[in-house]
C-alpha positions in Angstrom: -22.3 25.7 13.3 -24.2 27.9 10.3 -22.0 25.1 8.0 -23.0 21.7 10.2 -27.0 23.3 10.3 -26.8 23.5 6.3 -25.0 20.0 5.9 -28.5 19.1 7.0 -30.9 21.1 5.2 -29.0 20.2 2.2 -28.9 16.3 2.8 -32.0 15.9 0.5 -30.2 17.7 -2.6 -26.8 16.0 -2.0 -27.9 13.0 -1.8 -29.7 13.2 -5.2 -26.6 14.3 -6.7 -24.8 11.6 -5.3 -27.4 9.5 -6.6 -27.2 11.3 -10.1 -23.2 10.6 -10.1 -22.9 7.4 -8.7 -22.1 5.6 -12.2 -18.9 8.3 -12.2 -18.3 7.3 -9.0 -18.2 3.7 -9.0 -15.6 4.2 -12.1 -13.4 6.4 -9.5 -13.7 3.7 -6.8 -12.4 0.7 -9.5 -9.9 3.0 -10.4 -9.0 3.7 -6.8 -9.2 -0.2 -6.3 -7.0 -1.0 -9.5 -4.4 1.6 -8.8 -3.8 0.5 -5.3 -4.1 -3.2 -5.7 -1.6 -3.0 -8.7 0.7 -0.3 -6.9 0.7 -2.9 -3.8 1.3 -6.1 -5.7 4.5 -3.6 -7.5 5.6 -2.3 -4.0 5.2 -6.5 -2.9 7.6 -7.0 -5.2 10.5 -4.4 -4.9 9.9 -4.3 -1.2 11.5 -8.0 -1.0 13.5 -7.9 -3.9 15.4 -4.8 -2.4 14.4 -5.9 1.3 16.5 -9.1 0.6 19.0 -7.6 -1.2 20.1 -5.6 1.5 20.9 -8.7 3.6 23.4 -10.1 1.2 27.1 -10.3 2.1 28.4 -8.6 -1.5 28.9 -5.0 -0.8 28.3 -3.6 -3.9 24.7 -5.3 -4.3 23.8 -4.3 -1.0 25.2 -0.5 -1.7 22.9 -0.7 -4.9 20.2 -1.6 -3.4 20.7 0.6 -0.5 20.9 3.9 -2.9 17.7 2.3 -5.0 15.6 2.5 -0.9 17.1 6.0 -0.2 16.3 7.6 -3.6 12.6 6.1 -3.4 12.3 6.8 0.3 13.7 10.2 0.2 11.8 11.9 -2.5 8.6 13.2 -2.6 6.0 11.1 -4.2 4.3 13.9 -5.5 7.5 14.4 -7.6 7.9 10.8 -8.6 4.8 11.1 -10.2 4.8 14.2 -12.1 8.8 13.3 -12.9 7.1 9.7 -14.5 4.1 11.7 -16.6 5.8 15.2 -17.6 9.4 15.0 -17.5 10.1 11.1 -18.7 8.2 11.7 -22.2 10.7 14.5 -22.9 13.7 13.2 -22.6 15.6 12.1 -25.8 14.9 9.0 -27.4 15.5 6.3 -26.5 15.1 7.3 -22.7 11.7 9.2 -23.4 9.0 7.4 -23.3 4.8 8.6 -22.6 3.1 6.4 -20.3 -0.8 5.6 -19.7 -2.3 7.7 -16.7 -3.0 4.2 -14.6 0.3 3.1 -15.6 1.8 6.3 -13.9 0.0 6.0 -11.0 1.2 2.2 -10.3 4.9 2.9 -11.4 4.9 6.1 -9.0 2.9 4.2 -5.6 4.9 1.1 -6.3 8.2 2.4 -6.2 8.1 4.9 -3.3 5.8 2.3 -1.0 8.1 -0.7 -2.4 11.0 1.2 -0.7 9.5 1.6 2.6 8.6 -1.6 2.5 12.1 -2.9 1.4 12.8 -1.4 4.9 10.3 -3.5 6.4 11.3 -6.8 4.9 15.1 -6.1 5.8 14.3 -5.7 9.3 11.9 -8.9 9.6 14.3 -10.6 8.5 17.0 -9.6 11.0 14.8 -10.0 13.5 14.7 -13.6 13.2 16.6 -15.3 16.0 20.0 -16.1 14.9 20.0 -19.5 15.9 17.8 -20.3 12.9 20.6 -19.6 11.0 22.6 -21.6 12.5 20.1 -24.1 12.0 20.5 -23.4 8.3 24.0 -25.1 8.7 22.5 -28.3 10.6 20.3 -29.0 7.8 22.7 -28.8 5.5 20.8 -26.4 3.5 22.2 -23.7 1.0 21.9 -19.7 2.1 19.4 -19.2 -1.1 17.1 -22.6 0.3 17.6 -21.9 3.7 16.5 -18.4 3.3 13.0 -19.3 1.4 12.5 -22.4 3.6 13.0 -21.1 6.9 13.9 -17.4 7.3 11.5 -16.1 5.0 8.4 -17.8 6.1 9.0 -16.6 10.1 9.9 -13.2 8.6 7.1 -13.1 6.5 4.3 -13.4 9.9 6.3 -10.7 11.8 6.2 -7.9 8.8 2.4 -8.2 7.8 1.5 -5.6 10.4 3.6 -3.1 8.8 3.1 -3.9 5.3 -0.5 -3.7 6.0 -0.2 -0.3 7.4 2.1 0.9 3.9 -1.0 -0.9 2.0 -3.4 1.6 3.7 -1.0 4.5 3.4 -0.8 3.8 -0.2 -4.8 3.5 -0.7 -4.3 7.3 0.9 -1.6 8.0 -1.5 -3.3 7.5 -4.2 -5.7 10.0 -4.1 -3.3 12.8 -5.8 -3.1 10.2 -8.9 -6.1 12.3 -10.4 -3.5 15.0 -10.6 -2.6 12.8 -14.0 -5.7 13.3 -15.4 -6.0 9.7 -14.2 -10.1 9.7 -12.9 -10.1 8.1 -9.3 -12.4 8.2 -6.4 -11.0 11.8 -5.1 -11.1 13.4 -8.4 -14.9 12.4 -8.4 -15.4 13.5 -4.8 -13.9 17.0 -6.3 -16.9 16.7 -9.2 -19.1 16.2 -5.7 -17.8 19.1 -4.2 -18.5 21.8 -7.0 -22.2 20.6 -6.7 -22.8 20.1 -2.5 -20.3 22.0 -0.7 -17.0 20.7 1.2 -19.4 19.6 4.0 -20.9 16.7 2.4 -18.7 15.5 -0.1 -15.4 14.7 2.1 -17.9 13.3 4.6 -18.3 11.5 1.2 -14.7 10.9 0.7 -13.8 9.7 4.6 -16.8 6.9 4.6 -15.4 5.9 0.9 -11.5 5.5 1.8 -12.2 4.0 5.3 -14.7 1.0 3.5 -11.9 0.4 1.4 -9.2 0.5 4.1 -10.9 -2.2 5.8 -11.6 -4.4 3.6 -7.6 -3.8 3.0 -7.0 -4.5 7.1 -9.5 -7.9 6.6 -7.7 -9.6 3.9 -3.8 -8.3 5.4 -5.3 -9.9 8.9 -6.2 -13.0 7.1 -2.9 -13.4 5.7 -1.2 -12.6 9.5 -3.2 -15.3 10.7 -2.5 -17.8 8.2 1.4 -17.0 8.2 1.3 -17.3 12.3 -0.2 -20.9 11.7 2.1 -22.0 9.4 4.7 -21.5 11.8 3.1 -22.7 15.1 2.6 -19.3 16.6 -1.2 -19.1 16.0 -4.4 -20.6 15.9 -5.6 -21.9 12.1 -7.5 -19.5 10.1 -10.7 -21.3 10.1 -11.0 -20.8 14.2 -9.9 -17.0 13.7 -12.6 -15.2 11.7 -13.9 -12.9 14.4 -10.6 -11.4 14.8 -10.4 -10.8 11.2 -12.7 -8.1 10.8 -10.9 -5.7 13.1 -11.5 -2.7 11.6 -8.8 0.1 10.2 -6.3 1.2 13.6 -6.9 -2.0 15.6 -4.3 -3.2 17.6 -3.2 -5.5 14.9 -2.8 -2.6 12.8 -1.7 -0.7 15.2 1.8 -2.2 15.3 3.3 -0.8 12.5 2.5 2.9 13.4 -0.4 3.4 11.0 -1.1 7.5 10.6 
C-alpha cells in the first residue's frame, strides 16, 4: 500500500523524467520494433521452409529438418543468444565470426520462434482435408504446384492465429536482447527504473509492450481476414474492419494459446 500511495505522490517527478528521456526511449521502441519485425520476417521464413520440409516423403530431408525444429525448440533462447554474441566470435577461423548487436538479436528470435512456428505450418498443413489432395491428382497438377496453389493457401488462413500469438511471444522475447548491449525498449525502462522506482517504470514497460502487441494482433487479424476471403470462408476485408482491432487475448488470438 505505502508503495501504490508513493506511485502517486511521485507521478509528478516521474513523469518529468519520462519526459526528460523520451528521445532514449523512442530509440529503444525502434529498436524494439526493428528487432521483432526482422526476427518475425526470419522466423516467417524458416518456419515454412522447415514447416514444409517436414511434410516431404524423403526421409532424410524430413529427419534434417526435424533435428534443425528440435535443436531450436529445445534450447533455451537465452543461450542461443549469448552462444551467437560470446561463444561464435571465438571459435577458430573460419567458423568465428563477431556479429552486430541487432544482428544477434534477429539471428537468435528468428531461429528459436522460426522453429515453433515450423511446428505450426506442419500442422496446418496436415490439417487440410485429404481430399484436396486428391484433388491435386484431378487437376493434374505437380506436388510442388499443387502444394502452393491449393494446400498452402487454405493452410495459410488456419495458422495465422498461432503465428500471431509466436509474433507476440517474440515481441516479449525480445526484451532480454539488451543483454547484448543491444539498447531496446526494456533496457531503457531499466534507465527508468534507477530514476522512479519499480512502481512506475514497468507500469511504463506493460502500457509500452501491450501498444505494440496490438498493433501486432491488428495487422495478423488483417491478414486472417484476407486469407479467409481468398478462400471463401470469410467476409472481404473491406466489410471486416471492426473486428480488426480486437485487442491483444481476443478470441481470435486466443486460439493459438497466447501466454
Amino acid at each position: 500500500m505505502n508503495g501504490l500511495i508513493g506511485f502517486f505522490e511521485q507521478l509528478g517527478p516521474n513523469l518529468e523524467v519520462l519526459g526528460a528521456r523520451l528521445p532514449q526511449i523512442l530509440d529503444g521502441v525502434w529498436t524494439t520494433v526493428l528487432a521483432t519485425v526482422l526476427g518475425g520476417m526470419l522466423a516467417l521464413v524458416i518456419s515454412f521452409a522447415f514447416g514444409i520440409l517436414q511434410t516431404v516423403k524423403i526421409a532424410p530431408v524430413r529427419i534434417v529438418a526435424r533435428v534443425f525444429v528440435e535443436f531450436f525448440r529445445g534450447t533455451s533462447l537465452v543461450v542461443q543468444l549469448f552462444w551467437l554474441c560470446f561463444v561464435l566470435p571465438q571459435l577458430p577461423y573460419p567458423l568465428g565470426f563477431r556479429l552486430e548487436p541487432l544482428v544477434v538479436g534477429v539471428l537468435a528470435l528468428g531461429l528459436n520462434y522460426g522453429a515453433y512456428g515450423a511446428e505450426v505450418v506442419r500442422g496446418s498443413i496436415g490439417s487440410v482435408p485429404k481430399g484436396q489432395y486428391e484433388a491435386l491428382s484431378a487437376l493434374s497438377l505437380s506436388p510442388v504446384r499443387g502444394l502452393f496453389r491449393v494446400i498452402i493457401p487454405q493452410a495459410w488462413a488456419l495458422m495465422i492465429p498461432s503465428l500471431s500469438n509466436l509474433w507476440i511471444q517474440l515481441l516479449k522475447g525480445s526484451a532480454i536482447v539488451y543483454t547484448v548491449t543491444l539498447y531496446d525498449l526494456f533496457f531503457q525502462v531499466e534507465q527508468i527504473r534507477r530514476q522512479t522506482g519499480t512502481w512506475f517504470a514497468f507500469l511504463f514497460a506493460l502500457l509500452a509492450y501491450y501498444l505494440i502487441a496490438w498493433v501486432i494482433v491488428i495487422i495478423m487479424n488483417a491478414l486472417e481476414v484476407q486469407a479467409k476471403h481468398r478462400i471463401g470462408r470469410g467476409p472481404a476485408l473491406s466489410t471486416s474492419l471492426g473486428s480488426l482491432l480486437r485487442a491483444p487475448g481476443s478470441a481470435s488470438v486466443a486460439k493459438g494459446g497466447l501466454t
